[in-house]
VOBA-357104 format. One record per residue (C-alpha): z negated, y negated, x. Coordinates in Angstrom, 3 decimals. Example, Ala and Ser with C-alpha at 12.3 -4.5 7.8 and 13.67 -1.06 7.14 Angstrom:
REM VOBA-357104
LUMSE         pz         py         px
LUMSE     -7.800      4.500     12.300
LUMSE     -7.140      1.060     13.670
REM end
This chain:
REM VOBA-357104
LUMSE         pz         py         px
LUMSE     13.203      6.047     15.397
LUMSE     13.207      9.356     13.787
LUMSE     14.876      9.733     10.197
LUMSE     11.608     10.282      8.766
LUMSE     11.228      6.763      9.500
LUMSE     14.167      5.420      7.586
LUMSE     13.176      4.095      4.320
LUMSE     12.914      6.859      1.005
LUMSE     15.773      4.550     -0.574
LUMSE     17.793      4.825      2.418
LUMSE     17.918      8.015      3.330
LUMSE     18.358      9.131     -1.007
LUMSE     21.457      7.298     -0.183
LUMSE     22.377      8.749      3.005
LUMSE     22.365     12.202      1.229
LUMSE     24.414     11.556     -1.461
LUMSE     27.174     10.104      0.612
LUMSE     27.137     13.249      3.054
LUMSE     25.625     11.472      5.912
LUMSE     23.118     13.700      5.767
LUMSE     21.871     16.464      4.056
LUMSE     18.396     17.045      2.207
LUMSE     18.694     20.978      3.940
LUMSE     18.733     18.881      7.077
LUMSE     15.947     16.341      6.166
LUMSE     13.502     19.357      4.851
LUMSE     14.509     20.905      8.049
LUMSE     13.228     17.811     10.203
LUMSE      9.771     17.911      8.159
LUMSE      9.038     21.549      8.971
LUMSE     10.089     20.365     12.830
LUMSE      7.595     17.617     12.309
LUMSE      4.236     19.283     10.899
LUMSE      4.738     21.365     13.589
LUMSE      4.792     19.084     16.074
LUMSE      2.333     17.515     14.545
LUMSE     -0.478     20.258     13.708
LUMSE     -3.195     18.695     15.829
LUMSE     -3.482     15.773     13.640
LUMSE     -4.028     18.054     10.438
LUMSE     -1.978     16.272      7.642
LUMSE     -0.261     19.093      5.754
LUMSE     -2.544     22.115      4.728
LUMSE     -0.551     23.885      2.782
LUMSE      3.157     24.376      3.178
LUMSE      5.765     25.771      1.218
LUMSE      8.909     25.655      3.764
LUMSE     11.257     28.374      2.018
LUMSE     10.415     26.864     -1.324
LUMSE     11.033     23.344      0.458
LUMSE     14.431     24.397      1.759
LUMSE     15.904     26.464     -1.567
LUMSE     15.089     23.114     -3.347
LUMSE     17.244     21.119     -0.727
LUMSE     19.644     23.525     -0.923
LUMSE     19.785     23.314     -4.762
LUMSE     20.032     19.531     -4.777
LUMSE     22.796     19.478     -2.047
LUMSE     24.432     22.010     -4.111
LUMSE     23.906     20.088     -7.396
LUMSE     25.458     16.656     -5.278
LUMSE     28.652     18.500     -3.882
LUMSE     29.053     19.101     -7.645
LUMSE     28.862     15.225     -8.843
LUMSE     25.506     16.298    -10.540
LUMSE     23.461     12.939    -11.598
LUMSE     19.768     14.626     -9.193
LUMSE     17.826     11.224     -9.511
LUMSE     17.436      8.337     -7.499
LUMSE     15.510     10.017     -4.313
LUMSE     17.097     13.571     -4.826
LUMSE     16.904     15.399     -1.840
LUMSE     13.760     13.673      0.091
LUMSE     10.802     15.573      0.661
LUMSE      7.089     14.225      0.113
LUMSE      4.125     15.966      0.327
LUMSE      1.337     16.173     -2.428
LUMSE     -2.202     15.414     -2.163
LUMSE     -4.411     17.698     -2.183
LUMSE     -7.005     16.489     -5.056
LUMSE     -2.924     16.666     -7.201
LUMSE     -2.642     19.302     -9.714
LUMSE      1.432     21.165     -9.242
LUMSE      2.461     23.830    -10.899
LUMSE      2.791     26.945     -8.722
LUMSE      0.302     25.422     -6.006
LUMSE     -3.454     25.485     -5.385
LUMSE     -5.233     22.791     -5.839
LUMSE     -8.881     23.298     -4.536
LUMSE     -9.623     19.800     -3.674
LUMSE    -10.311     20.240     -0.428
LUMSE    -13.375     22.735     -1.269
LUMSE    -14.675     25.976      0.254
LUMSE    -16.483     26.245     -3.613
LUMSE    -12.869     26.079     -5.462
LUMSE    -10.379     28.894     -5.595
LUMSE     -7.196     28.214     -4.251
LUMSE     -4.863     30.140     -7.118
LUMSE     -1.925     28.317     -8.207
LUMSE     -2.458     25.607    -11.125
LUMSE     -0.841     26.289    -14.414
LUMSE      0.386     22.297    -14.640
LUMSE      1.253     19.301    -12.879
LUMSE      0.324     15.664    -13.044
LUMSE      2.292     13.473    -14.941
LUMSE      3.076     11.494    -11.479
LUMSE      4.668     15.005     -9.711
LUMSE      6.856     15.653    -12.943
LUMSE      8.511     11.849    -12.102
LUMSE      8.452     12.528     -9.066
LUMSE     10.471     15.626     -9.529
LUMSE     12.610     14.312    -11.940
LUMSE     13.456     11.550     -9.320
LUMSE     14.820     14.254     -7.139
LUMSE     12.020     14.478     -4.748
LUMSE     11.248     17.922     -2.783
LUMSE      8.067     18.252     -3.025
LUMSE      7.123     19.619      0.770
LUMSE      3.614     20.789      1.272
LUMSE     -0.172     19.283      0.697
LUMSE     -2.085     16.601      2.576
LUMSE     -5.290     16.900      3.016
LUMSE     -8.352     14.926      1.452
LUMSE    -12.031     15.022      2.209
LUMSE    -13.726     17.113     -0.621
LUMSE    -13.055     15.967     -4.829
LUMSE    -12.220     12.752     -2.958
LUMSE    -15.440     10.458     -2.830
LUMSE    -15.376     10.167      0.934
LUMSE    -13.426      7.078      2.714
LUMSE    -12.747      9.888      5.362
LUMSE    -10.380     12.597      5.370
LUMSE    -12.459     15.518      6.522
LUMSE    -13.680     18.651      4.741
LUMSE    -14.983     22.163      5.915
LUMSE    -12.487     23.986      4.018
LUMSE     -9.446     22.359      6.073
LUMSE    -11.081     20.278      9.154
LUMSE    -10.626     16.835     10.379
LUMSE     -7.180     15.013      9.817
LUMSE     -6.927     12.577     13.398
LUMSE     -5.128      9.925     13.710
LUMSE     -1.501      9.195     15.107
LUMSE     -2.247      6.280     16.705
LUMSE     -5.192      8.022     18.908
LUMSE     -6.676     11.646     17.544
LUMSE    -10.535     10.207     18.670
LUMSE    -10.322      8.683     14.919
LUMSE    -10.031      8.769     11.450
LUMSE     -6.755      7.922      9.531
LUMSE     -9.408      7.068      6.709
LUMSE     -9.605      8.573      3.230
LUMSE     -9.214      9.739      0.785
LUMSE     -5.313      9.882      1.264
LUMSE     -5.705     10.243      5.155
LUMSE     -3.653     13.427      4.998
LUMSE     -1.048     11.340      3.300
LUMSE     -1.196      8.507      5.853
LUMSE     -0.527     10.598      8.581
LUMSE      2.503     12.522      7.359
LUMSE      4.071      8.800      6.589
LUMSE      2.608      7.753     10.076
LUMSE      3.785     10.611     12.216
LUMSE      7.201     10.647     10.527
LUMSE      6.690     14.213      8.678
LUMSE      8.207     12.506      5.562
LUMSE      9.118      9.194      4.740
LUMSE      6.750      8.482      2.104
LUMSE      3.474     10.672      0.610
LUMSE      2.232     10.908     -2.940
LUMSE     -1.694      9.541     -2.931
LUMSE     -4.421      8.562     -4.975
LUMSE     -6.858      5.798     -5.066
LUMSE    -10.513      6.050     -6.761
LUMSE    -12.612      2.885     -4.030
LUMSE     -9.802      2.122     -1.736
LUMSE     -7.727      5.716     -0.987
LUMSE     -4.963      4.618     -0.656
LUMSE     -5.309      1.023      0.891
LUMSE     -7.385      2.461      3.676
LUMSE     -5.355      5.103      5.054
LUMSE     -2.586      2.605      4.989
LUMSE     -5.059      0.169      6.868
LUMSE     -6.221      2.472      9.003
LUMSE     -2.361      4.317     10.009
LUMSE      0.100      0.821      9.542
LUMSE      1.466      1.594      6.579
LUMSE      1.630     -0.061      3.508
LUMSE     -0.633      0.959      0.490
LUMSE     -0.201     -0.179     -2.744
LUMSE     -2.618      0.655     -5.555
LUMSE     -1.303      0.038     -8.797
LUMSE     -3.072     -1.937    -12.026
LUMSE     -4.663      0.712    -14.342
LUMSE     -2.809      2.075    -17.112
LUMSE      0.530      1.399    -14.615
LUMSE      0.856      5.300    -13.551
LUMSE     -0.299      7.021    -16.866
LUMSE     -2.282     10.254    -16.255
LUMSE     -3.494     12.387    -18.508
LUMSE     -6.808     12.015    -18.152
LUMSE     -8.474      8.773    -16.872
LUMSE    -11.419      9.983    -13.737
LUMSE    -13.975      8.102    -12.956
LUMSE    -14.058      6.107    -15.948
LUMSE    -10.262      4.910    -15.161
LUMSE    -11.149      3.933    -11.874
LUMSE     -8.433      6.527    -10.118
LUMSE     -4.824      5.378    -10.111
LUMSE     -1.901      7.347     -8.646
LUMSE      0.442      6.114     -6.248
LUMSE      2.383      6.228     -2.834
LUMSE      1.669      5.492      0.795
LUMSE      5.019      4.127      2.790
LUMSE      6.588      2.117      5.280
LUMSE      9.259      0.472      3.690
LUMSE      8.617     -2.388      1.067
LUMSE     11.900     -1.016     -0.731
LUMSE      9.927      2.114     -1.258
LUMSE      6.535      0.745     -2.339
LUMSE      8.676     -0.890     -5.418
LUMSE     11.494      1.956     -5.715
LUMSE      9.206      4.662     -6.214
LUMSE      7.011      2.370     -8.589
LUMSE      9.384      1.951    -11.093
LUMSE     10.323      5.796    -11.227
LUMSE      6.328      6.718    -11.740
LUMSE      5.436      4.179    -14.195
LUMSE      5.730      4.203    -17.301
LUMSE      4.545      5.281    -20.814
LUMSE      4.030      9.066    -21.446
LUMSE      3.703     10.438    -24.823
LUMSE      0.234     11.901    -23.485
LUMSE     -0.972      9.149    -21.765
LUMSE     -4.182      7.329    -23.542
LUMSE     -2.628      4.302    -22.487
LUMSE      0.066      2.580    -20.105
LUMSE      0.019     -0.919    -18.649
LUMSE      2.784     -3.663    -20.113
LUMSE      6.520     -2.944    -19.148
LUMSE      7.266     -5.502    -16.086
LUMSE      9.739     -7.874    -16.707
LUMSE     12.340     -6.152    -14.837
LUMSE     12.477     -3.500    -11.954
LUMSE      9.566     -3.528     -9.117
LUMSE     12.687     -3.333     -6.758
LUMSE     14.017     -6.267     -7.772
LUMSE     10.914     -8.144     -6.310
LUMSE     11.776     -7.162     -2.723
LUMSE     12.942    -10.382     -1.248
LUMSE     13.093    -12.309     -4.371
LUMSE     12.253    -15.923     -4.066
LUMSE      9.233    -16.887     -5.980
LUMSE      6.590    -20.238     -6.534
LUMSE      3.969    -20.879     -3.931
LUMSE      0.818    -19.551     -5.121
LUMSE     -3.190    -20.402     -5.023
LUMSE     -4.288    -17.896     -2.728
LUMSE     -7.738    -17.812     -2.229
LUMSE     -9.289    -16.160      0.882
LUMSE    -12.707    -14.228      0.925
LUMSE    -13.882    -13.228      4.489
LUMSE    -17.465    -12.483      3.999
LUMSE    -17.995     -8.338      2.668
LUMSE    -18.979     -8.973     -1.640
LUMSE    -21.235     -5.914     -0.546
LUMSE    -22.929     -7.924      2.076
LUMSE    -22.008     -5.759      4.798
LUMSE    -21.110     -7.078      8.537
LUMSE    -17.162     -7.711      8.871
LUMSE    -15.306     -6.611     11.663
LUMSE    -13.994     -9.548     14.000
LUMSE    -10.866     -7.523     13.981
LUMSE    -10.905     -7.465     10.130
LUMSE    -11.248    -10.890      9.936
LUMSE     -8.361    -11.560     12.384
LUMSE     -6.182     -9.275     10.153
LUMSE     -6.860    -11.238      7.248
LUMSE     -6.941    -14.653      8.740
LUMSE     -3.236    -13.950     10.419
LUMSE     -1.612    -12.618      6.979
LUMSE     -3.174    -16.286      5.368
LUMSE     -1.603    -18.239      8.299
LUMSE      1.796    -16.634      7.690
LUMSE      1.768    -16.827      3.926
LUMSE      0.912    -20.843      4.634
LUMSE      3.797    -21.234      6.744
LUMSE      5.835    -20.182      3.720
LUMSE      4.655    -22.950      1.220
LUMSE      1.326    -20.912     -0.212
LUMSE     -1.876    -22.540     -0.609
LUMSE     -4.724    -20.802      1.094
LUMSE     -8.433    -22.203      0.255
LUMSE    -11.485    -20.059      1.022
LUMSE    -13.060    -18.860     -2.155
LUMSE    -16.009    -17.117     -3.254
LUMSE    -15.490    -15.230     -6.389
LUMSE    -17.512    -13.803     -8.869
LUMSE    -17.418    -10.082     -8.223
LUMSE    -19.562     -7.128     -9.684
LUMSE    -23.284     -7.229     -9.488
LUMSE    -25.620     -4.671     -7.474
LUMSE    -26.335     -2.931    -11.148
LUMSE    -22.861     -2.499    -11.902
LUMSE    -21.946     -1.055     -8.352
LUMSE    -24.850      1.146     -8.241
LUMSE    -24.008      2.339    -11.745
LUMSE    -20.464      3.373    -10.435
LUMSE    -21.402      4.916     -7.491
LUMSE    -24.561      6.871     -8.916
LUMSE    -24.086      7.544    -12.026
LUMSE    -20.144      7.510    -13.145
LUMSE    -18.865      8.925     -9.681
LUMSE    -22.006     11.957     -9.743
LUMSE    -20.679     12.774    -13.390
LUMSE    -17.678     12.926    -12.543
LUMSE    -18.211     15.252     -9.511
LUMSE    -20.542     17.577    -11.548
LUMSE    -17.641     17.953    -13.902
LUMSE    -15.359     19.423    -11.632
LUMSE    -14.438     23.213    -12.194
LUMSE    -16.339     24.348     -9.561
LUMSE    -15.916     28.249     -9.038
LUMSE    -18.701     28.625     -6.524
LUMSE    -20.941     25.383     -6.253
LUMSE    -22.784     26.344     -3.928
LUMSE    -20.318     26.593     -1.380
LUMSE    -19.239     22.527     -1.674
LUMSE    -20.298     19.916      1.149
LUMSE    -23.889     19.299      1.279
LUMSE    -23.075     15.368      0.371
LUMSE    -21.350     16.849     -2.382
LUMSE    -24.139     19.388     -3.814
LUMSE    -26.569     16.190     -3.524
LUMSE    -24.230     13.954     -5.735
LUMSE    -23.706     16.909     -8.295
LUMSE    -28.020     17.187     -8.533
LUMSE    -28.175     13.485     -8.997
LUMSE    -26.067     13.947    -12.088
LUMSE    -28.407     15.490    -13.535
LUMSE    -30.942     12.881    -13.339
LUMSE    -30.042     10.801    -15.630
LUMSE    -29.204     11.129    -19.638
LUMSE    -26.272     10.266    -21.533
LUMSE    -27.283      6.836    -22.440
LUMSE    -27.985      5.870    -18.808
LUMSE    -24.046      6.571    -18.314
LUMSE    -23.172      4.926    -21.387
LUMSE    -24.871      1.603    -19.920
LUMSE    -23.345      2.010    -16.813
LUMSE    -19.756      2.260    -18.120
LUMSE    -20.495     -0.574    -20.618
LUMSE    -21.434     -2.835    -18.040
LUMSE    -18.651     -2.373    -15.610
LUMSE    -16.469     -3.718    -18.466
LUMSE    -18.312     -6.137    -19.310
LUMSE    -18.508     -7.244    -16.050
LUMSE    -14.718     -6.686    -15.686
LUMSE    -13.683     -9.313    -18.530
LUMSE    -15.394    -12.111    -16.596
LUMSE    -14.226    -11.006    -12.838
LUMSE    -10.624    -10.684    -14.036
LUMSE    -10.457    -14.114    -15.642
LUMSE    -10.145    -15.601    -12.173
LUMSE     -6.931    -15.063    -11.382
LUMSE     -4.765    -17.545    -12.694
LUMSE     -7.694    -19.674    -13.143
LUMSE     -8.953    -20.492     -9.997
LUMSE     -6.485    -18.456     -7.727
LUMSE     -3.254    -16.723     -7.976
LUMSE     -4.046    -14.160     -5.369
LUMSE     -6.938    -13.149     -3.534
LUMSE     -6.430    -12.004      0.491
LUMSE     -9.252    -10.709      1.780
LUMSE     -9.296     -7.904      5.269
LUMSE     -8.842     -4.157      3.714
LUMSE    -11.858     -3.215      5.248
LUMSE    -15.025     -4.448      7.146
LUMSE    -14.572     -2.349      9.813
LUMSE    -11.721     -0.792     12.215
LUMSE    -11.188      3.016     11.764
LUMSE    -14.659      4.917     12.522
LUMSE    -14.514      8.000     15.243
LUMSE    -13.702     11.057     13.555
LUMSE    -16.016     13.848     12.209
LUMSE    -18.917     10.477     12.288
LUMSE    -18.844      9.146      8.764
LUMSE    -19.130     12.943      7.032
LUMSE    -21.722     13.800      9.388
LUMSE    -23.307     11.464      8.785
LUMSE    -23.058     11.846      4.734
LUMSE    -24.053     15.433      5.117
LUMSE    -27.352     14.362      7.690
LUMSE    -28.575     12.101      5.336
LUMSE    -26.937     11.274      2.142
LUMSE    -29.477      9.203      1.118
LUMSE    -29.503      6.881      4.224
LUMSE    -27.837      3.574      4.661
LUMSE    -24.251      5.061      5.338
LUMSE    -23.498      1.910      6.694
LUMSE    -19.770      2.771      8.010
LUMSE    -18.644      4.256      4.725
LUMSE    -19.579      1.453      2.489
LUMSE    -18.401     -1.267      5.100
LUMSE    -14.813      0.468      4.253
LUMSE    -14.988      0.607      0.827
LUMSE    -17.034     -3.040      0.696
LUMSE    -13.572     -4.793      0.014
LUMSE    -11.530     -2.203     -2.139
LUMSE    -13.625     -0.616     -4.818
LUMSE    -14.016     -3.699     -7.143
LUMSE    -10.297     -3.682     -7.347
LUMSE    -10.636      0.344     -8.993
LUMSE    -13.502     -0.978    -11.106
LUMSE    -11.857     -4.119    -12.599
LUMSE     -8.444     -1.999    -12.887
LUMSE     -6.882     -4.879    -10.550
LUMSE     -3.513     -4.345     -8.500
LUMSE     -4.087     -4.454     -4.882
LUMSE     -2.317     -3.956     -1.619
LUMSE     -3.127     -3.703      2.343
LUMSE     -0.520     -4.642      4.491
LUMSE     -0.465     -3.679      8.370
LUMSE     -0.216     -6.935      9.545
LUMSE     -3.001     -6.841     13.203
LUMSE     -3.665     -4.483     15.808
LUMSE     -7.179     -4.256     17.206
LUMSE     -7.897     -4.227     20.862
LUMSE     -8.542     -0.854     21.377
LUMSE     -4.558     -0.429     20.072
LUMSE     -5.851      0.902     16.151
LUMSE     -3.784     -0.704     13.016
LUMSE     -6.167     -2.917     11.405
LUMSE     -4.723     -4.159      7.514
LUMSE     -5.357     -7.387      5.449
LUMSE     -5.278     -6.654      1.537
LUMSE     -3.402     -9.000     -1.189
LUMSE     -5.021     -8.849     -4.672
LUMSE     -3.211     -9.654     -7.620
LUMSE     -4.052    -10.761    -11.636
LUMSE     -4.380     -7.928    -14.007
LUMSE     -0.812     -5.790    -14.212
LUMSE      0.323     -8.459    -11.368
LUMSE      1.756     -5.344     -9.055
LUMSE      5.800     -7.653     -9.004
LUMSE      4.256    -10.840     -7.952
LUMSE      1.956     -8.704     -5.215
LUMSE      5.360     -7.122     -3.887
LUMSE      7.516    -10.577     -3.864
LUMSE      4.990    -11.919     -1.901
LUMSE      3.978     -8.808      0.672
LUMSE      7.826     -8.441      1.134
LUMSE      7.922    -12.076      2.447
LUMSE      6.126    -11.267      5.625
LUMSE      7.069     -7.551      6.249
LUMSE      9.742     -8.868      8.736
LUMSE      7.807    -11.189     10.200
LUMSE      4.945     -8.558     11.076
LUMSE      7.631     -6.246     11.963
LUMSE      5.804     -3.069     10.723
LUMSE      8.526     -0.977      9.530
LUMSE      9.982     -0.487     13.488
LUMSE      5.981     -0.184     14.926
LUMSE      4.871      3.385     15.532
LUMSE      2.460      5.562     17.528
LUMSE      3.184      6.928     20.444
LUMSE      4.598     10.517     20.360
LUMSE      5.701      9.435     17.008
LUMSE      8.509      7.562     17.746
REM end
């Protein structure tokens, strides 16, 4: 097991009692994109700047310097992240790459946790792909066999974690982002309740959440409590948890009501291997005292998915600074047009009913289940370079292997629900295959007492890909 492996918490400990050195750990990242390059995670690097920031934090430790509770560990930023000092062009040929004049609220806690930030992962194009491919940076492949896709829209992000470039990577998550990557790599991917990482401003009406993509369960919740949050800037920030996120790992806790939906609330054909995922994380979570009933909950209706997807997500992609447009995906240009044919009031219904909608979905937790387990996505990880090809043939057509991904994780973004995929199977052809744990509105500590129950039982924190050991 490399270091990289080691958990974030760990190895923010190792530094500060000299075991190791963040110089050193920086040093082992640059060693490890190298290695690594085929699988294209990290498209834009910053080593010198990487390694005078180690250097300053080892510095500011040998002086008894309070550096934050991860100083020294490097992470890499997504690519669709705004940082100071670093492009940002969202994975576009049509976007310039000249440094942004700000940062996200998420990179300044990050920073102020101690973090190095190390690099950019890449993301398919403004980020409404569940692939991670774009023709400004290529195809990111796969540790556990290059032939496929890590997922998306955090794939870059996946495969750092995965590969054991870093021990952890900064992600997003619009329709599933980060759960799928994590799915798709066996990692774990938590997507926070809305409002829980603040942001400046709210995308696709405050369906996009920031988080992190990790191993560890320690990390998951560690990192958590240093990005949440209010912010002075912020619209608005979920309720303060009761106490830290860390605190949940391992804590004891009631049995719960967990209520298990197999069958895609899209409609779409589920995996076998998705189902066995998701029917071995209920089994487990039964043989520790939970209640697991099959369930079929009320979810969003065709109008209110449709709305998202064609009217709120095209808005939101014709609003993006574009400096050449013409030069952005063809999937991409086609979404932008279709902005344009509708009016103002068309969005305005759309948004209202998604809310609408929301207040009666949401209700059901606590009422009729405590949890909801359901597989992270109807299908195992797709070939790579298929599902964008495919977008870009015929955007328009059925896209059948996209929207079987996303068939179980966009509601969650919709409804603002907490949601994590764990990496709990492994199909037969030797791919990760995740089951996803849904929790009640701002439920993210009971989602991570419960996840962290089974993580040593599924052993995933000592399981990598070959060559990645």
């Amino acid at each position: 097991m490399t270091l990289m492996h080691r958990s974030a918490v760990s190895l923010a400990a190792a530094i500060r009692e000299g075991e190791v050195s963040s110089v050193e750990l920086v040093t082992e990242a640059i060693r490890a994109t190298d290695a690594a390059q085929e699988l294209n995670a990290i498209i834009w690097r910053n080593d010198l700047d990487a390694l005078a920031r180690a250097r300053e934090v080892d510095d500011a430790i040998a002086r008894g310097d309070d550096v934050g509770p991860f100083a020294g560990v490097p992470i890499p930023i997504k690519e669709l992240t705004m940082v100071a000092g670093q492009p940002a062009t969202l994975g576009s040929l049509g976007i310039s790459d000249a440094p942004r004049e700000h940062s996200e609220i998420i990179v300044e806690r990050l920073v102020d946790a101690g973090f190095v930030l190390f690099g950019r992962s890449n993301s398919p194009e403004a980020g409404p792909m569940s692939v991670t491919e774009n023709q400004r940076f290529g195809i990111t492949r796969n540790p556990w066999n290059p032939d496929f896709s890590p997922a998306g829209s955090s794939g870059g992000a996946a495969v750092a974690v995965a590969a054991g470039i870093t021990p952890v990577a900064q992600a997003t998550d619009g329709g599933g982002s980060i759960r799928m990557p994590a799915s798709a790599t066996g990692l774990l991917g938590l997507k926070p309740a809305r409002g829980r990482v603040p942001s400046y401003v709210p995308t696709w009406e405050h369906s996009i959440i920031d988080g992190v993509i990790t191993r560890h369960m320690i990390d998951t919740a560690a990192i958590l409590d240093v990005i949440a949050g209010t912010h002075s800037s912020a619209p608005y920030t979920a309720p303060e948890p009761e106490r830290p996120f860390a605190d949940e790992v391992g804590a004891a806790g009631p049995a719960r009501r967990i209520g298990l939906m197999l069958e895609s609330p899209t409609g779409h054909a589920v995996d076998p291997e998705c189902v066995v995922a998701a029917e071995k994380l209920a089994a487990q979570l039964e043989k520790l005292g939970h209640r697991v009933e099959t369930v079929n909950p009320t979810l969003f209706s065709f109008e209110a998915i449709t709305g998202f997807l064609d009217i709120i997500i095209n808005s939101w992609l014709w609003a993006n600074p574009y400096d050449n447009p013409e030069l952005a995906e063809k999937y991409i240009r086609e979404r932008r047009h279709k902005a344009t044919e509708f009016h103002a009031g068309q969005y305005a219904i759309a948004a209202a009913r998604l809310y609408a909608e929301s207040a009666s979905i949401t209700v059901q937790w606590g009422r009729d289940f405590d949890l909801l387990l359901t597989p992270t996505m109807a299908t195992t990880p797709p070939l790579a370079g298929t599902v964008l090809d495919e977008a870009n043939r015929d955007f328009s057509g059925p896209r059948v292997t996209e929207n079987q991904m996303v068939a179980f994780t966009a509601f969650c973004n919709i409804a603002g629900l907490p949601a994590i995929s764990l990496p709990v199977h492994t199909s037969q052809l030797g791919l990760p295959v995740g089951a996803q744990l849904i929790g009640r509105p701002f439920g993210e500590a009971e989602l991570i007492r419960v996840a962290s129950s089974v993580e040593e039982y599924f052993g995933w924190t000592t399981r990598f890909p070959d060559g990645f050991q």
